[in-house]
Kinemage of the C-alpha trace (Angstrom):
@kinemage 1
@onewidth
@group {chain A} dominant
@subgroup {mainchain}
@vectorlist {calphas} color= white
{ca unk a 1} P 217.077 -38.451 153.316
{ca unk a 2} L 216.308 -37.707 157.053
{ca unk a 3} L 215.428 -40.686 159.175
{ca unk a 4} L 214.564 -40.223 162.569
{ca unk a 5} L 216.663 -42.721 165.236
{ca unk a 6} L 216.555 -43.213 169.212
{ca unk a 7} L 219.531 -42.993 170.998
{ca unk a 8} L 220.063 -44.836 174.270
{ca unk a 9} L 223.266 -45.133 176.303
{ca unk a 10} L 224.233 -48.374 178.008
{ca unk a 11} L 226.429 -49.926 180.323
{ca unk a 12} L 228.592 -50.096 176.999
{ca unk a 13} L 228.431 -47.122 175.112
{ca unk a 14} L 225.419 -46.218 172.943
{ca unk a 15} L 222.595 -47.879 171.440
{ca unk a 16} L 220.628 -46.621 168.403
{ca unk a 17} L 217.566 -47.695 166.167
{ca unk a 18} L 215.452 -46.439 163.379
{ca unk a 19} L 211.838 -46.821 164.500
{ca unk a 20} L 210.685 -46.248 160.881
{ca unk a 21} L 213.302 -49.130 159.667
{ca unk a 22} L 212.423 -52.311 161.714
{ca unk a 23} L 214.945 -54.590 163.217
{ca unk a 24} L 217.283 -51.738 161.859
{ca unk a 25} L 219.619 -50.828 164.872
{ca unk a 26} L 223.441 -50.667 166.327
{ca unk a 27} L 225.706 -49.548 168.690
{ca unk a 28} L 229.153 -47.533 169.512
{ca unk a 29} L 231.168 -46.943 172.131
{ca unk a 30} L 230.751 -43.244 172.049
{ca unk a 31} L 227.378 -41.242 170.780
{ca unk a 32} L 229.568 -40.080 167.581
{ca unk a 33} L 230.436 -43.704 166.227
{ca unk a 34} L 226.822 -45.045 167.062
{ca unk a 35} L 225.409 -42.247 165.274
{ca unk a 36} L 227.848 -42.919 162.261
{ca unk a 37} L 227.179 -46.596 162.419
{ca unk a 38} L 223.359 -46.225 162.052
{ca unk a 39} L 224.052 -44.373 158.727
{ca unk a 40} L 225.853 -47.565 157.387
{ca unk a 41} L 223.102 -49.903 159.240
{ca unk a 42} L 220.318 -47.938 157.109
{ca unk a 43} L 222.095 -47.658 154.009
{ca unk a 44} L 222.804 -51.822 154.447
{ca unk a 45} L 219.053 -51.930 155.110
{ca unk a 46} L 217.735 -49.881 152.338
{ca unk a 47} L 220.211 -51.936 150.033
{ca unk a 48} L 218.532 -55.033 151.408
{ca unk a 49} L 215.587 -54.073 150.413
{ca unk a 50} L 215.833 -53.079 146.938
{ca unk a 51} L 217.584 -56.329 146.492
{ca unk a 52} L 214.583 -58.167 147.839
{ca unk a 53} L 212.273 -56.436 145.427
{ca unk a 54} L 213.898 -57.207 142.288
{ca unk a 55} L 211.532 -59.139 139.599
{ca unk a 56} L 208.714 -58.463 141.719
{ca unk a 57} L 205.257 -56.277 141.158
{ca unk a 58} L 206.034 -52.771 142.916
{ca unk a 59} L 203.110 -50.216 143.196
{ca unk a 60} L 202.975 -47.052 145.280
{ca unk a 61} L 200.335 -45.639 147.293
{ca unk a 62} L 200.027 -42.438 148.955
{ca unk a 63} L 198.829 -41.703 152.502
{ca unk a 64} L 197.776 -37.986 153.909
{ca unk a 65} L 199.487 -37.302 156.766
């Protein structure tokens, strides 16, 4: 799955964040490593998630884009 991230470099290196994944974000010195640590920042956060919504009512709903 594609998710679409911002990139911003700092004083430090780079910044990233997944505007579709709030509070989902992190950093690396060079574009390459912050780009490779988002991957393991959304696949932590996706984990999360499903974790959170064991034993619970899940529905679905669809919205046109």
């Amino acid at each position: 799955m594609k998710y679409s991230v911002l990139l911003e470099q700092t004083e430090e290196g780079y910044a990233v964040w997944c505007p579709g994944l709030p509070g989902c974000w992190s950093q690396g010195t060079t574009e390459n490593e912050a780009l490779e640590n988002m991957k393991d920042a959304i696949m932590t956060y996706i984990a999360t998630v499903e974790d959170l919504m064991v034993g619970r009512t899940v529905r679905h709903v669809e919205v046109p884009v």
